[in-house]
C-alpha positions as CSV (number, residue, x, y, z in Angstrom):
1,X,0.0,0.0,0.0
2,X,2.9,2.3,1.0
3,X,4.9,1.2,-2.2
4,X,1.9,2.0,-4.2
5,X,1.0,5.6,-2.8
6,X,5.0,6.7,-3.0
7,X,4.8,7.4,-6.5
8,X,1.5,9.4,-6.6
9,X,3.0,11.4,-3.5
10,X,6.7,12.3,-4.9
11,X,4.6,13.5,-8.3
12,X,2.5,15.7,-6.0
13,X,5.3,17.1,-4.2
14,X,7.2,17.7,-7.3
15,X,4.2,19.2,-9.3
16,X,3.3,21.7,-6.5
17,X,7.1,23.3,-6.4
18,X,6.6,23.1,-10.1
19,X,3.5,24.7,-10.4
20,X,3.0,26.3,-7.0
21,X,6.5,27.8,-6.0
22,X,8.5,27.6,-9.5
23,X,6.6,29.1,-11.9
24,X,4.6,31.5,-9.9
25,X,8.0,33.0,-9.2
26,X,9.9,33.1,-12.6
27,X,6.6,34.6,-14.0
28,X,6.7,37.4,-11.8
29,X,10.4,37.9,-12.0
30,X,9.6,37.8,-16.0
31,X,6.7,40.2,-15.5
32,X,8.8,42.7,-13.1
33,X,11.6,42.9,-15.5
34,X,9.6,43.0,-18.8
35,X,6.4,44.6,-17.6
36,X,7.3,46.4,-13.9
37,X,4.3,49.2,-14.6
38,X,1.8,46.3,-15.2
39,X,2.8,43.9,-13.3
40,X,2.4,46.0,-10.4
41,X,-0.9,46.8,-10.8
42,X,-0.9,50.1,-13.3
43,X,-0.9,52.4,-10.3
44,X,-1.2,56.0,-11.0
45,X,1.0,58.5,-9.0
46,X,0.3,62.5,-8.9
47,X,3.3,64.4,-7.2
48,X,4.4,61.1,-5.4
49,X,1.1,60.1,-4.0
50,X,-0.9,57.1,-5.6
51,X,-4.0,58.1,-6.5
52,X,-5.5,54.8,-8.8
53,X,-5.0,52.5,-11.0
54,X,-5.5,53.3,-14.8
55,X,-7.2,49.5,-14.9
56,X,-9.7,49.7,-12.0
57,X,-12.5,52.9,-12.3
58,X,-13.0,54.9,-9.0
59,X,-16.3,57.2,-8.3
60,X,-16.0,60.9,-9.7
61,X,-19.2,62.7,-8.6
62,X,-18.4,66.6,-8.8
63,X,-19.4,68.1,-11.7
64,X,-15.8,69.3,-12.6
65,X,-14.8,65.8,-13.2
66,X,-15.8,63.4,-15.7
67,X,-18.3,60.9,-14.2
68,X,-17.7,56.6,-14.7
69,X,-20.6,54.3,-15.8
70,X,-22.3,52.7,-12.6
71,X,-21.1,50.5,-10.9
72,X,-22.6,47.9,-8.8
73,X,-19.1,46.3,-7.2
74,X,-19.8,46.5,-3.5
75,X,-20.7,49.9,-2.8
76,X,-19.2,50.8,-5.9
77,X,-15.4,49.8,-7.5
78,X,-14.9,48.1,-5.0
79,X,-11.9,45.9,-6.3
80,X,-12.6,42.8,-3.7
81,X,-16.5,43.1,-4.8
82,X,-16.4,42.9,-8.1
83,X,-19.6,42.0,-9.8
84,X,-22.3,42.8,-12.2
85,X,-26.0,43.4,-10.8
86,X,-26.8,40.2,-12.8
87,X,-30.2,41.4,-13.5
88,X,-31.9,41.1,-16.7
89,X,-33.0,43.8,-19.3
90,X,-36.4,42.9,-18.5
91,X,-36.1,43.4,-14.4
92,X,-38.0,46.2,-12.4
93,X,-35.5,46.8,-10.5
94,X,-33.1,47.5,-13.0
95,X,-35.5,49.8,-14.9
96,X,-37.5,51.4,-11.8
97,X,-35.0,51.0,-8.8
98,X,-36.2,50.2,-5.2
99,X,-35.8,51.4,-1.9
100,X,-35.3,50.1,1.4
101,X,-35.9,51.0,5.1
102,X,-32.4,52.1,6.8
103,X,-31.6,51.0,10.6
104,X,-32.9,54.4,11.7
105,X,-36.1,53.9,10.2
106,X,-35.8,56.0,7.0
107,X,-36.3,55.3,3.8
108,X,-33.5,55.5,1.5
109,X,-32.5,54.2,-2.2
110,X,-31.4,50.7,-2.7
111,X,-31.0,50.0,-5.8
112,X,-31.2,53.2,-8.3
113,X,-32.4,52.1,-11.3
114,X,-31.6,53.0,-15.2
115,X,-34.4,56.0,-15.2
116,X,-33.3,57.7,-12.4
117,X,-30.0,57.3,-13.5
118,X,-31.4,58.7,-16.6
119,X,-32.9,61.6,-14.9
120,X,-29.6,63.0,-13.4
121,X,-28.0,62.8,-16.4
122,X,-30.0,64.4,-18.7
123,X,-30.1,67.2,-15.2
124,X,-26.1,66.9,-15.1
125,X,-25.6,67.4,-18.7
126,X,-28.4,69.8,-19.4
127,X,-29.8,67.1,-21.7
128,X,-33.5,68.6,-23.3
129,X,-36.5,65.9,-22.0
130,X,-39.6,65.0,-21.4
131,X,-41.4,64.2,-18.2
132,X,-45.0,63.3,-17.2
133,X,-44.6,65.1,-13.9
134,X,-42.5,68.0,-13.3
135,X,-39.0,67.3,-11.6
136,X,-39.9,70.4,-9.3
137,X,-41.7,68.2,-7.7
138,X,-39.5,65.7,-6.3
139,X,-37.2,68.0,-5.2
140,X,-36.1,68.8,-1.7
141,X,-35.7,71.5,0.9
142,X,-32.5,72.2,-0.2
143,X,-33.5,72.0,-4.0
144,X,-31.6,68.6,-4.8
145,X,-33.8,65.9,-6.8
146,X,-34.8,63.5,-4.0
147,X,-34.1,60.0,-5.3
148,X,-36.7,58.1,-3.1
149,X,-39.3,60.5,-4.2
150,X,-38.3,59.5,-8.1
151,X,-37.9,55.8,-7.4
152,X,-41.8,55.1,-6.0
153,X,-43.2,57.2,-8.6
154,X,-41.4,55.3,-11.8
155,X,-42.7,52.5,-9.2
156,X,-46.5,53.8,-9.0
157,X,-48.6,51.0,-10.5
158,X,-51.5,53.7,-11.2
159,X,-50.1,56.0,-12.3
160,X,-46.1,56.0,-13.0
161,X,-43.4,58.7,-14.2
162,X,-42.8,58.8,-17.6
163,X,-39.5,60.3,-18.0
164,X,-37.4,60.4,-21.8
165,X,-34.6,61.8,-22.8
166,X,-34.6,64.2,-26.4
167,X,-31.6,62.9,-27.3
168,X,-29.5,59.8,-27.3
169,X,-28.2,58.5,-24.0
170,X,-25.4,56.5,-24.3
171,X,-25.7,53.0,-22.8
172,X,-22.4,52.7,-20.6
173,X,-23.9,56.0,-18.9
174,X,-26.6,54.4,-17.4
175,X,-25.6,50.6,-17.6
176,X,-22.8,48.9,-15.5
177,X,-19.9,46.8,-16.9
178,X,-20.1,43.2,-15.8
179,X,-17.0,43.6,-13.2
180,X,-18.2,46.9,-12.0
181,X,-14.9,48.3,-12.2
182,X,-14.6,49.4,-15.8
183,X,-12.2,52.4,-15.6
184,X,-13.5,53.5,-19.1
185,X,-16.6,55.5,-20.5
186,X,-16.9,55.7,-24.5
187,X,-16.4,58.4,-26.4
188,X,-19.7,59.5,-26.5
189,X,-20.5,59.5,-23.0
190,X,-17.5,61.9,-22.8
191,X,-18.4,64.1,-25.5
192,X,-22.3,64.6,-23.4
193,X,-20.5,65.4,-20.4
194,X,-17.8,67.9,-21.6
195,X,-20.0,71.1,-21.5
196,X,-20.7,70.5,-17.7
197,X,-17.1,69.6,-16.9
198,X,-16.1,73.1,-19.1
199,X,-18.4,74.9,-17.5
200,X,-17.6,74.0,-13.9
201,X,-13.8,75.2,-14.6
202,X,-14.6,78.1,-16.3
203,X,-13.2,76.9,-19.1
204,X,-14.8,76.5,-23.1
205,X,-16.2,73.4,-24.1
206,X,-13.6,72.9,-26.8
207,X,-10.6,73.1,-25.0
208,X,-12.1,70.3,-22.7
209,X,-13.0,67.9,-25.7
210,X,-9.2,68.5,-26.9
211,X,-8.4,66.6,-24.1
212,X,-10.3,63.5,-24.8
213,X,-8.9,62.3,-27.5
214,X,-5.3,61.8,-25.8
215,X,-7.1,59.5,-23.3
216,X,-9.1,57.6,-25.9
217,X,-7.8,54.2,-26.6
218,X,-8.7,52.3,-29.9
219,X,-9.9,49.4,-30.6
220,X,-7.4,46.3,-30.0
221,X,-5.6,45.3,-32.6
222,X,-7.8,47.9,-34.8
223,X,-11.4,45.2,-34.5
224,X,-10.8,43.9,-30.9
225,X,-13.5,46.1,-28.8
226,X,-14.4,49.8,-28.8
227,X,-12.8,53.1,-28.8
228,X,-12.8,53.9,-24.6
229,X,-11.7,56.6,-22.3
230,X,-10.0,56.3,-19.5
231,X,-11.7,58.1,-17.0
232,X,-9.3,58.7,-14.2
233,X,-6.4,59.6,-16.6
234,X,-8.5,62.5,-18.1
235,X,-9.6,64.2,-14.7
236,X,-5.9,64.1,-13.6
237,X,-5.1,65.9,-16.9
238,X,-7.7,68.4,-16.5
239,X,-6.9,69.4,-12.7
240,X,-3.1,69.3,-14.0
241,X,-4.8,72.1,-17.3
242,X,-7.7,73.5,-15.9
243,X,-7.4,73.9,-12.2
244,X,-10.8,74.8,-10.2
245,X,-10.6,78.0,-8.5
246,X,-10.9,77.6,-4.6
């Protein structure tokens, strides 16, 4: 019995140095001296300090900064979340959103939805619409759009908000990538946000969209995907360009 397991045990041992130990460690000694940049995880540094990676997306909500597609990776890029919302184009919840009651008692948004993530950026991007029910009305005290107020009336079974955009949204504005940590936006989702990102830097429209195109990469191999924007790289060039006033 002994005799007979020897061989299946040396082969095991051997194989996980091989495989475990071995090759592990010549591929990242190949990787640091080849690739060092990539292989440590494309961090981006500003004035010594890392502030990303050029491969993972990070939230950007102020409107002098280019804004990422949704994400639905924990509470959003996170890199040990990621995920998709694996719900189908058919879902509720993807298309109306939902909301939930908090641990104080309040009810807050759980899940936004594609139409109110269609309203704020047609609001963001001064993006001409339609709506059913004026958006005045679902605002707060302080004037902001009140998301739970939005979310049960495209929920209303009677009598629901009908909300539509004038002009083309682009899908990756309102959709999530299936990692939910896309670091892109396409071209066209850049070009509807440029205006509010010019505007909030006091600077023109044009010299913003100038910038784009340096941080627009092609298609792989000229066919292999889509043209795509890097999203962090083009807000650390416009605060290095166009500096907001404090």
């Amino acid at each position: 019995m002994i005799k007979e397991l020897g061989p299946g045990f040396r082969l095991t041992l051997v194989f996980t140095v091989l495989t475990g130990l071995l090759y592990p460690a010549v591929m990242t000694g190949v990787s640091e001296l080849i690739f060092p940049k990539h292989a440590n995880g494309s961090l981006v540094s500003v004035n010594g300090k890392v502030v990303g990676s050029s491969l993972i997306g990070q939230p950007f909500a102020k409107p002098e900064y280019f804004h990422p597609r949704p994400s639905a990776a924990g509470s959003g890029y996170d890199a040990t979340a990621s995920s998709g919302t694996n719900l189908g184009p058919t879902s509720a919840k993807l298309l109306r959103g939902t909301t939930k009651m908090d641990d104080k008692k309040n009810e807050v948004v759980d899940f936004d939805g594609i139409n109110l993530r269609i309203v704020h950026y047609c609001v963001d991007n001064d993006i001409p619409y339609e709506s059913s029910v004026p958006l005045e009305q679902f605002k707060d005290s302080h004037g902001d759009l009140d998301d739970v107020k939005l979310i049960k009336a495209f929920n209303d079974d009677k009598t629901p908000l009908l909300f539509k955009a004038k002009a083309p949204i682009p899908p990756d504005a309102v959709t999530g990538s299936s990692s939910g940590l896309d670091p892109h936006i396409s071209p066209a989702n850049a070009e509807a946000q440029a205006a509010r990102v010019a505007k909030a830097r006091g600077v023109s429209a044009d010299q913003v969209k100038q910038l784009v195109p340096q941080f627009t990469d092609r298609a792989d191999l000229g066919f292999l995907g889509e043209p795509r924007v890097n999203v962090l790289m083009l807000n650390i060039a416009l605060d290095q360009k166009f500096p907001v006033s404090k």
